[in-house]
Structure formats: C-alpha cells, structure tokens
C-alpha positions as CSV (number, residue, x, y, z in Angstrom):
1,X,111.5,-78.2,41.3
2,X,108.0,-78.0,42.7
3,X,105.8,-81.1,42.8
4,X,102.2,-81.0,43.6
5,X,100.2,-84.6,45.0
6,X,96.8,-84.2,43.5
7,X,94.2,-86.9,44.9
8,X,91.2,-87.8,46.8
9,X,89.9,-89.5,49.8
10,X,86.9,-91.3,50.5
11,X,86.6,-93.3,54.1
12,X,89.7,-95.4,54.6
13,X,91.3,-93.2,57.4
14,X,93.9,-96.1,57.9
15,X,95.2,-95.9,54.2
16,X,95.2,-92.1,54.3
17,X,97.5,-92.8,57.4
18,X,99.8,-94.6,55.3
19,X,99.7,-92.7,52.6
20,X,100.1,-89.4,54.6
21,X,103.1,-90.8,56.2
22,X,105.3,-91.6,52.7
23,X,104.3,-88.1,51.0
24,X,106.0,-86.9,54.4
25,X,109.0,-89.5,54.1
26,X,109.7,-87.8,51.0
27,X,112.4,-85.8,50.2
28,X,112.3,-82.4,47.6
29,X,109.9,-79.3,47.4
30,X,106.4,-80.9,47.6
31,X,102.6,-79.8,48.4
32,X,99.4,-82.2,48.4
33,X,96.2,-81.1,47.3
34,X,93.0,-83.4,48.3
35,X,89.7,-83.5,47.8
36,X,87.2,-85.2,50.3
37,X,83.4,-85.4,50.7
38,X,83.2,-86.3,54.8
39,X,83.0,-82.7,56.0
40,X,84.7,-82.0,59.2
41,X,85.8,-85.3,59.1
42,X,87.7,-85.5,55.9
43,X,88.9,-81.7,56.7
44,X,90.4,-82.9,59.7
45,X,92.0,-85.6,58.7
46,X,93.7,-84.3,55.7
47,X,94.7,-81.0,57.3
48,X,96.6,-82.5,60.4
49,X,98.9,-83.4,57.9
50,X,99.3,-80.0,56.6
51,X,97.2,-80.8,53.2
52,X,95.4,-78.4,51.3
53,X,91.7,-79.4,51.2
54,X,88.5,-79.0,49.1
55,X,85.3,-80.4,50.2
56,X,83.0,-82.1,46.9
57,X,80.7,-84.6,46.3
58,X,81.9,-87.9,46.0
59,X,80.6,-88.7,43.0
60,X,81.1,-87.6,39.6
61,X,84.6,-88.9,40.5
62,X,85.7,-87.1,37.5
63,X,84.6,-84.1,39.0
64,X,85.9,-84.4,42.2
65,X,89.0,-85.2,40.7
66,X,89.0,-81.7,38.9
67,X,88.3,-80.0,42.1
68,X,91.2,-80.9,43.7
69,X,93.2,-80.1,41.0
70,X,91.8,-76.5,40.8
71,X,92.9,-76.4,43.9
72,X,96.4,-77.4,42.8
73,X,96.6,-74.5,40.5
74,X,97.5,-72.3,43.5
75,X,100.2,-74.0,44.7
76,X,103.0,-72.8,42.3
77,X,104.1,-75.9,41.5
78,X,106.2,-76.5,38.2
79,X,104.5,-80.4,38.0
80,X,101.5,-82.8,39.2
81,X,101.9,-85.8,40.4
82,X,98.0,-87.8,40.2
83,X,97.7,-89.8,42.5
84,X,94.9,-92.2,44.9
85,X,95.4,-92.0,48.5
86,X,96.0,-95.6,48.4
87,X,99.0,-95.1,46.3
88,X,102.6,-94.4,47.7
89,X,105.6,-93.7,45.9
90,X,109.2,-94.0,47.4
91,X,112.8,-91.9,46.9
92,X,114.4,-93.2,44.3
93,X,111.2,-93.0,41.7
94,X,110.7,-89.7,42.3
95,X,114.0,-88.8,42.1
96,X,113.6,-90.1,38.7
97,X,110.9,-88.6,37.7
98,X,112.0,-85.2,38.5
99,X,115.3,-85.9,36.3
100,X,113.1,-86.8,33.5
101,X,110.8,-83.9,34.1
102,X,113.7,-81.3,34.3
103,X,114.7,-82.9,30.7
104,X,111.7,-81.1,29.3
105,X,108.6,-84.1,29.2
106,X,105.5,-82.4,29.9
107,X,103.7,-86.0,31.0
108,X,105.1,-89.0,32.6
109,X,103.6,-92.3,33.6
110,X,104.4,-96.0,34.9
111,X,103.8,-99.3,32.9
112,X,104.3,-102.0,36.0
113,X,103.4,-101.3,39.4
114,X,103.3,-103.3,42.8
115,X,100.0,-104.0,45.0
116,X,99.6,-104.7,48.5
117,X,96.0,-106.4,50.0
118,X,95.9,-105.0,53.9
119,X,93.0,-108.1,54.6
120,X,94.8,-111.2,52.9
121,X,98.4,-109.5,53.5
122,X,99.0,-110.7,49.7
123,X,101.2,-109.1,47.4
124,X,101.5,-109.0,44.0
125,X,104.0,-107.4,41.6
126,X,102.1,-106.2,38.2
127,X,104.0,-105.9,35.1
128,X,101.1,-104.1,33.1
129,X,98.1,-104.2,30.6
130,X,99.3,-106.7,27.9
131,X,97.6,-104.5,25.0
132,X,99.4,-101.7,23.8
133,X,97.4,-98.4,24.4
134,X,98.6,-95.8,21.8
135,X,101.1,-97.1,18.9
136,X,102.5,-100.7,18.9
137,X,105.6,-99.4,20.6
138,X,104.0,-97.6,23.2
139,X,102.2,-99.4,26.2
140,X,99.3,-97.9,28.3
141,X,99.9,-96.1,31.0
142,X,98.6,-97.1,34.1
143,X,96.3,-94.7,36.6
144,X,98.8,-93.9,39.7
145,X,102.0,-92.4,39.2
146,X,100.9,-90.1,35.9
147,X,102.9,-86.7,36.1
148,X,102.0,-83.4,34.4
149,X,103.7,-80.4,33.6
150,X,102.0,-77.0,34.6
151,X,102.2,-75.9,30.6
152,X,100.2,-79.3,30.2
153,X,97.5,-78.4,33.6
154,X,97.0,-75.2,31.7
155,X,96.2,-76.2,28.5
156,X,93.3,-78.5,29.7
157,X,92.7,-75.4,32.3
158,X,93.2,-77.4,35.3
159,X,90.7,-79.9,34.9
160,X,92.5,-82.9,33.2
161,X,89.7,-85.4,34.0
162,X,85.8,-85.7,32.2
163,X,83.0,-84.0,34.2
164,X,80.4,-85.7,32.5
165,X,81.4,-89.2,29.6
166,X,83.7,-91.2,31.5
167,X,83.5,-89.1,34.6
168,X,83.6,-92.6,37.0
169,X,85.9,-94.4,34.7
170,X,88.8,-92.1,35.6
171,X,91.7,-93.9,33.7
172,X,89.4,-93.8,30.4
173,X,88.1,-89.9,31.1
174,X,91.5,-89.0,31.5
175,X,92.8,-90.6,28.6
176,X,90.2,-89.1,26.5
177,X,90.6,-85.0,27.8
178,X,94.3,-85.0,27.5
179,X,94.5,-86.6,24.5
180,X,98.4,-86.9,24.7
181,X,101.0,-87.0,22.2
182,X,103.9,-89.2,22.0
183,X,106.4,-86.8,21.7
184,X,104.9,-84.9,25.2
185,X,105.2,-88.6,26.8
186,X,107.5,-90.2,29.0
187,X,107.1,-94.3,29.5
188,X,108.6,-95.2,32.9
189,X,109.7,-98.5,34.0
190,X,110.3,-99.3,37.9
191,X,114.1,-100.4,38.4
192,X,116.0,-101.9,41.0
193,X,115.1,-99.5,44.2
194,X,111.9,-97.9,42.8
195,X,108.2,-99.0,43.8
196,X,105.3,-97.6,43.4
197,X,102.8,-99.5,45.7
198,X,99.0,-99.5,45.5
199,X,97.2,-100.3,48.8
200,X,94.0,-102.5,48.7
201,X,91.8,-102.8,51.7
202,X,88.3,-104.0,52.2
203,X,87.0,-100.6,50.9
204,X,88.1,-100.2,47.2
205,X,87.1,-98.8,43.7
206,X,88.4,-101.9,42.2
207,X,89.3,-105.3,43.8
208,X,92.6,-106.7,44.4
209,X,92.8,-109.9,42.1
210,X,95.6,-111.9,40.1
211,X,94.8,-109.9,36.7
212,X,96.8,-110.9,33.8
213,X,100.7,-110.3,33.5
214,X,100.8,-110.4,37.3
215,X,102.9,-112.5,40.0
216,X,102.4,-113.3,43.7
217,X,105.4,-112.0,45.7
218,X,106.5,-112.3,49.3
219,X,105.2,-109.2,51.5
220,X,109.6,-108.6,52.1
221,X,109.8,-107.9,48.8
222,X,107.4,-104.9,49.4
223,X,109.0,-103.7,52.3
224,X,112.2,-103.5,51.1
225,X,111.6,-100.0,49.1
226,X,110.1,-97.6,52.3
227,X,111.4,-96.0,55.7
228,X,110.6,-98.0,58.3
229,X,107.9,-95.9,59.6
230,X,106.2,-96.6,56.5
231,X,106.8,-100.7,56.7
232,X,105.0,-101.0,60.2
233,X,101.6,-99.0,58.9
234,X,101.5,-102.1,56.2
C-alpha cells in the first residue's frame, strides 16, 4: 500500500528536521507532499529530503493546505496521511493504520495524542476533547493523524479543506467539506507501542498548555516510541 504525507511548513527549520527524519525512519511505500511559502528557502529545505514541493501563500491556511494536496494527487498513492510538520508518527501506528485501511475504511483518525514543548522540555499525554463530536458514541477526531482514502480525495476533488469559511480554522474547515459518515470512519486509539507526538516550539499556531483531559508525563515516556536518531533531535 501507498501512503502519501500531506502537510505544510512555515519557519521552524528545526522541527522540519525532526519531522523529516521520522517520515524517513519509517518503514512501507511512502511519499511526502509539502507546501511552503519561504521561496528558495522552503524549496530547499523540503527537497533535500527528497519531498515534493509547492510554493503558496501562507495564508488562507485552508488554501495552502489544498495546494499541497493537489499536489498529492500525482503521487499514486492508494491513501493520505494529513499531517503538520510538527507532527511525527512512529512504526507500530502506522502499521496499524494501514491494517485498518486495507480492511476497506475510507477515513481514519486518532482520539488521544502525546505533545512535546522543545522550550520547557514538558510533556504531556492528551487523552482527547471531552465532548463528543458526531453521535454520543463517537468522539471527535483530533487534527494530526487523519487518513484518507484516494476514493475519498476524489470525491472532494483533492481539496479536502475550506478555501474561504473556516479556511484558518483548519480542524473546523475540514470537518465541514468532508462531511464524513460514520460508516466511512475509523476511531483510533494509541496502544501500548504507538505514539503519535505533536512538537511545540516557540513558533506555533496554537500554544502548548495543560488543556482539559490532559496529564504531565516524564520526557522518557516520550522517547520510548522513536529510533534513536529521532530521540536526540528532541
């Protein structure tokens, strides 16, 4: 199975770094597609890595978002994995995902993530909103980690994001386009080796705080889940 990264960058060369480094940890058939807005400077620093690149305006976000997943749509790829360059995923939950994606789901998303502050060298372990999102039993799916089935990129014709209402509130605009159905959706759960691991630094859309339904954790218990080349970028 194919997997296409779809994300963007904006400053932050450090966290690219990191994130760079875990796409290439991974293991399995996988291209990244990223949109910047830095010019030769973005360029560069995504293509080292052997990225695909599209150069947009950093804002609408929405937009920009869209552009790089137009860009997807060449790749081939039988799913999309949405992602921020702060975000890293390790092994074992993409293994998962692409056993859950081979049994048919055309979208799959986390619940509970973990978070990592690169000023305060906090880190937190966040079990999820607290409200519901869909139908009692379902609960909302959080922004990184959402995966999406090529029959599922067409039908919004590759642009699963709002250009215009909602277009910086990316979580919302998504929402909104894809208008997803339960029986299309997959909830996942992180379990015993699997982290997915959002990277906060002194440049960020949104800031890294003790939200609701969350717990401090010790920076080992972070650690534990990546390569080691991964461990001393953090």
């Amino acid at each position: 199975m194919k997997v296409c990264i779809i994300t963007a960058v904006w400053k932050r060369p450090e966290v690219f770094e990191i994130f760079a480094e875990a796409v290439k940890s991974l293991d399995g058939d996988i291209v990244v597609c990223v949109a910047g807005s830095e010019g030769d400077k973005s360029k560069d620093m995504v293509e080292k890595h052997g990225f695909m690149y599209v150069e947009t305006p950093n804002k609408p976000l929405g937009v920009k978002m869209n552009q790089a997943a137009i860009l997807a749509s060449q790749t081939g790829a039988d799913y999309y994995l949405l992602m921020g360059s702060d975000d890293i995923m390790n092994q074992p939950l993409l293994d998962r995902y692409i056993k859950i994606a081979s049994k048919g789901w055309h979208y799959i998303y986390l619940v509970d993530c973990y978070f990592y502050d690169t000023v305060s060298g906090k880190s937190l372990y966040w079990a999820g909103y607290l409200k519901n999102r869909y139908r009692a039993r379902l609960r909302r799916a959080l922004g990184c980690g959402r995966m999406l089935s090529k029959q599922k990129m067409e039908r919004v014709r590759w642009q699963p994001w709002m250009n215009d209402r909602y277009h910086d509130l990316l979580d919302t605009g998504f929402d909104e386009k894809m208008r997803l159905k339960e029986r299309e959706s997959m909830e996942v759960t992180l379990q015993g080796d699997e982290c997915i691991l959002d990277i906060k630094s002194s440049t960020n859309m949104t800031p890294f705080a003790p939200w609701d339904n969350t717990r401090e954790i010790n920076k080992e218990e972070i650690l534990r889940f990546f390569p080691d080349n991964i461990t001393k970028l953090l």
